[in-house]
C-alpha positions as CSV (number, residue, x, y, z in Angstrom):
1,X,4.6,7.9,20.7
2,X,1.1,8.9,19.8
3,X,0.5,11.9,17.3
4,X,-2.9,14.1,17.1
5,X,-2.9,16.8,14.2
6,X,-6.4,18.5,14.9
7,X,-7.4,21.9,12.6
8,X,-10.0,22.6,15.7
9,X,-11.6,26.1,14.1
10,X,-10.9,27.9,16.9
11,X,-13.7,25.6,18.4
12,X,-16.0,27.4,16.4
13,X,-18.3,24.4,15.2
14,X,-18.9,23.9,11.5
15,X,-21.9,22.3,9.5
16,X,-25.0,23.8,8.5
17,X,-26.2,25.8,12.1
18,X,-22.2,27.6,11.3
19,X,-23.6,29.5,8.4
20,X,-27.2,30.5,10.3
21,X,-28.5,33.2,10.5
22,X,-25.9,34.8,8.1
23,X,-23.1,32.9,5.6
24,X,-19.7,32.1,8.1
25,X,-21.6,33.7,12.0
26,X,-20.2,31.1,13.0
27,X,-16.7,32.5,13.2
28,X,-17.7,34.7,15.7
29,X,-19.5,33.3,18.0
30,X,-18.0,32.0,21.6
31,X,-16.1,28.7,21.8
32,X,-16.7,27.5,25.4
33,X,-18.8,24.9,24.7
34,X,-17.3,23.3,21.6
35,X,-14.0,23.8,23.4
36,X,-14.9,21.3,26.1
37,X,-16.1,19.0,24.0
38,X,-12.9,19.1,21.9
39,X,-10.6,18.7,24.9
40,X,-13.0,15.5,26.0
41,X,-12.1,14.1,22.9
42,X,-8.7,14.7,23.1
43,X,-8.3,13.5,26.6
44,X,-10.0,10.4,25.8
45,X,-6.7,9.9,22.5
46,X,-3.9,10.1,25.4
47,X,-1.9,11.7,23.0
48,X,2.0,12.7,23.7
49,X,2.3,15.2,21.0
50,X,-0.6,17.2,19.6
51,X,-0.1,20.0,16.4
52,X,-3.6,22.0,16.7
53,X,-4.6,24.4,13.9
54,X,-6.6,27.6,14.2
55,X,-6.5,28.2,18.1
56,X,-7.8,31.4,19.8
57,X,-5.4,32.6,21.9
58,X,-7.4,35.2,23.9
59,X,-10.3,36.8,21.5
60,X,-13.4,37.8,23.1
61,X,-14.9,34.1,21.4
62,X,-12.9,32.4,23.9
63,X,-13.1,34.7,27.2
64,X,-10.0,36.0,26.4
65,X,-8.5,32.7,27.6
66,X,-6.0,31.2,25.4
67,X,-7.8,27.7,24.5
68,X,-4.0,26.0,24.1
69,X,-3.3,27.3,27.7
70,X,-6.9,26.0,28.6
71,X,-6.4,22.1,27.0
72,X,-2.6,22.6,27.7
73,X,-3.8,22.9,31.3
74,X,-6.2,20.3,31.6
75,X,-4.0,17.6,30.0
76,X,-1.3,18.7,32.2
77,X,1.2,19.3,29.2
78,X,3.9,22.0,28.4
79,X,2.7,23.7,25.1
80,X,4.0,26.0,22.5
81,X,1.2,28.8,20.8
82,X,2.1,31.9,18.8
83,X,0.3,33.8,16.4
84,X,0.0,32.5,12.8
85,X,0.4,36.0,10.8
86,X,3.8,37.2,10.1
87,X,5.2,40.2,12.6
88,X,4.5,42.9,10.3
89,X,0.6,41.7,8.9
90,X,-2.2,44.0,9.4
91,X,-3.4,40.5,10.9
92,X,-1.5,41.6,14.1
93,X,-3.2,44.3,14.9
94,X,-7.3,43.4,13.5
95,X,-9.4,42.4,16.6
96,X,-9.7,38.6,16.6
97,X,-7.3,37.5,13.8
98,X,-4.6,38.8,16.1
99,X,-5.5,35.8,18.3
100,X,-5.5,33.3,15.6
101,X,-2.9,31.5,16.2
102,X,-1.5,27.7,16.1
103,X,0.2,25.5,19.0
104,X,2.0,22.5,19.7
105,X,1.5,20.5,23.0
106,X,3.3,18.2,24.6
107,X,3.6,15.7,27.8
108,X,7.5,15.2,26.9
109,X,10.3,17.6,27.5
110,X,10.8,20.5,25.6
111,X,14.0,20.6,24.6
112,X,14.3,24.6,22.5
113,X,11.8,25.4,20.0
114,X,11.7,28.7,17.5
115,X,9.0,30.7,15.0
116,X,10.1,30.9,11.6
117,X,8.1,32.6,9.2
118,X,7.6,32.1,5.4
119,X,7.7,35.4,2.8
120,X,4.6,34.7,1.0
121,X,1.4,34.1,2.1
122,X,-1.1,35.0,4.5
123,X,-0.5,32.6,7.2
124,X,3.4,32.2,8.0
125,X,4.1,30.8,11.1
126,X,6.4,27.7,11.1
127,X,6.5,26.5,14.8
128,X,9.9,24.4,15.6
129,X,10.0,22.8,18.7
130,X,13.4,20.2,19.5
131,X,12.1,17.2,21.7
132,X,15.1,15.1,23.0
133,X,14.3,12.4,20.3
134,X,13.0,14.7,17.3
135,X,12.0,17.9,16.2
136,X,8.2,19.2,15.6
137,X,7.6,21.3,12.9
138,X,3.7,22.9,12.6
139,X,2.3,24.3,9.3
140,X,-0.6,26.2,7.8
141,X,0.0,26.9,4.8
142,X,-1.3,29.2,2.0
143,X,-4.8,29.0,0.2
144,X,-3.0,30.3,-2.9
145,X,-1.1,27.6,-4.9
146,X,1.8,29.8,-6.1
147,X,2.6,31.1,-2.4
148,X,2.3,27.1,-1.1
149,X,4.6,25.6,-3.7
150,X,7.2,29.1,-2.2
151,X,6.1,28.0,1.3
152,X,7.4,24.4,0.4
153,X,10.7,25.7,-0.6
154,X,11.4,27.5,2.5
155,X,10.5,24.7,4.5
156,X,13.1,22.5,2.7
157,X,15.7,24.6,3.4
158,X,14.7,24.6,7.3
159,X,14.5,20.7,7.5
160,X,17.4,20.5,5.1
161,X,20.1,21.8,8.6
162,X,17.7,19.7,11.1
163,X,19.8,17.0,12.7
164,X,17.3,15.0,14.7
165,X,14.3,12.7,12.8
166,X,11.1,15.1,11.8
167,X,7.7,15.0,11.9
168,X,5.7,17.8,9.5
169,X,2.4,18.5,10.4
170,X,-0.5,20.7,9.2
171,X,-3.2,21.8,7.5
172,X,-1.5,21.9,3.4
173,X,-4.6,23.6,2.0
174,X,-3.5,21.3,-1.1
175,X,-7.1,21.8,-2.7
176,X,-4.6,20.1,-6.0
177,X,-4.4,17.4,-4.5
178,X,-1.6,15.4,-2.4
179,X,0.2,15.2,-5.9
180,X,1.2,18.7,-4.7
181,X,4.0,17.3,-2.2
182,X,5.4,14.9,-4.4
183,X,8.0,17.0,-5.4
184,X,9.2,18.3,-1.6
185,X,8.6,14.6,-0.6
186,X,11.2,13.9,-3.0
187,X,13.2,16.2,-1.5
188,X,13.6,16.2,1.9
189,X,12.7,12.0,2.1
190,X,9.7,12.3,4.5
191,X,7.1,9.7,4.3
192,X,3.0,10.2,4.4
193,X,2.0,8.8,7.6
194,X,-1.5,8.2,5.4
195,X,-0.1,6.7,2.1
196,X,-3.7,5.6,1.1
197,X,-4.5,9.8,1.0
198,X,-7.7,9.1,3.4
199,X,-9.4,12.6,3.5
200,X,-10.3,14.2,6.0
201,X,-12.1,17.5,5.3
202,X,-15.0,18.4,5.6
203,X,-15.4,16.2,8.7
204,X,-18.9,15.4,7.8
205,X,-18.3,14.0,4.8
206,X,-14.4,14.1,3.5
207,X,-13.5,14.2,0.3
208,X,-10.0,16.1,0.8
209,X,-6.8,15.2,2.1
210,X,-5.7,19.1,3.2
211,X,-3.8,17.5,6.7
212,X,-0.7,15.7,6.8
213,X,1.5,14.3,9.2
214,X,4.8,13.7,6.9
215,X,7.9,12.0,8.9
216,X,11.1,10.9,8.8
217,X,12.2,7.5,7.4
218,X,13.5,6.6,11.4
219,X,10.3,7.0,12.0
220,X,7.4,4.3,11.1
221,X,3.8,4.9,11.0
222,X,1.6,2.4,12.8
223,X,-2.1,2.4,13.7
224,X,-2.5,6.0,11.3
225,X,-6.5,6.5,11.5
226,X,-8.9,9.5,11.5
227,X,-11.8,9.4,13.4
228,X,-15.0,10.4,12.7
229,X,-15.5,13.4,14.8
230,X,-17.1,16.3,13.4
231,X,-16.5,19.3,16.3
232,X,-14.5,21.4,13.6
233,X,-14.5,21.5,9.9
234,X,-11.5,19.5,9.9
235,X,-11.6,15.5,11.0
236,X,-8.2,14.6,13.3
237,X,-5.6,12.4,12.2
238,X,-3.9,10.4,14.7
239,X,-0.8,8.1,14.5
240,X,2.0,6.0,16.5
241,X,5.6,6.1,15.7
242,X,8.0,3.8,17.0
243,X,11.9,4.5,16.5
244,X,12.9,2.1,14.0
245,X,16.4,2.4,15.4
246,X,15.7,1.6,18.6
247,X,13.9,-1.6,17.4
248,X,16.9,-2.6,15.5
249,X,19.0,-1.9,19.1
250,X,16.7,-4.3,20.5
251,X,16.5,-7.0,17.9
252,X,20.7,-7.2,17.6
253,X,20.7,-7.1,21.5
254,X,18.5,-10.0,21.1
């Protein structure tokens, strides 16, 4: 099963030409072209699951096309997208950030999946979404320290009643450093699918590990890399899992 975790910028760009004429212009300007070129190179992954972070769904920067319906469409997957702000934000109703939103997609079946969202913080959204094998769960959390550490928290109390294996991903914002998760690590035994902390932000030169993909011990981590592609801010991470269990089935059938 392969993984893709991609913070896309809402397939705004990044790099130098994203702060010309005017600091961050790039943040408004359309996607379509840096879309394409993102759904190319996720096309060419042949991912089964894919966490994206920072999608439009429907802004004028993106024809008021949602771009997870758009890849979702083109990669011929089912796909999960919601906005990122809680219910009651002022971000729901602002022109743009209403449309900012985060998505999971998926060429396997979809079993139930649900929004949860944290108390503190800006961004709130925790998508949940129950595949027959294991549950999804997408992040992005907080850029303040004290609300990320209270994001943490709530999400060990949502993986703590899970009863299938899990896979965590998102963008962390630990701008601390990965030592930030060592505590919820602890916690809830999920594993770093990129134990040497490779960074991945900014793409064009990383010196951050802000994205994670954390998963269950049932689950092992094989062929974890992160390409250089610079179409966002953010570098992907991909990785395969195999089900240990089901390698242990084999080996005693064997």
């Amino acid at each position: 099963m392969r993984f893709l975790l991609y913070n896309i910028r809402y397939a705004t760009g990044h790099g130098v030409s994203y702060h010309l004429p005017l600091p961050f212009s790039g943040f408004f300007r359309r996607t379509t072209r840096k879309l394409d070129q993102i759904v190319e190179f996720i096309e060419s992954v042949k991912p089964d699951i894919i966490a994206l972070i920072e999608v439009d769904s429907g802004s004028y920067r993106s024809e008021r096309c949602c771009q997870a319906d758009i890849i979702a469409g083109k990669l011929h997957q089912s796909h999960i997208v919601k906005t990122k702000y809680g219910i009651k934000s002022l971000a729901c109703i602002v022109p743009v950030l209403n449309k900012q939103s985060n998505a999971l997609l998926t060429s396997e079946k979809i079993t139930t999946h649900q929004f949860h969202y944290f108390k503190e913080g800006f961004k709130r959204l925790v998508i949940e979404v129950e595949l027959a094998e294991v549950t999804i769960f997408i992040v992005h959390l907080s850029l303040k320290y004290r609300h990320r550490q209270q994001q943490l928290e709530h999400l060990h109390r949502l993986l703590k009643n899970n009863g299938k294996p899990v896979i965590l991903a998102g963008d962390f914002n630990t701008f601390r450093g990965s030592r930030e998760l060592e505590l919820f690590k602890a916690a809830t035994g999920l594993e770093d699918a990129n134990p040497m902390h490779h960074p991945s932000h900014p793409s064009h030169s990383p010196h951050r590990q802000l994205d994670f993909i954390l998963h269950s011990p049932e689950l092992e981590a094989v062929n974890f890399h992160i390409p250089d592609i610079r179409l966002s801010d953010h570098a992907p991470l991909i990785c395969d899992f195999n089900y240990r269990w089901k390698e242990q089935a084999a080996e005693k059938k064997t």
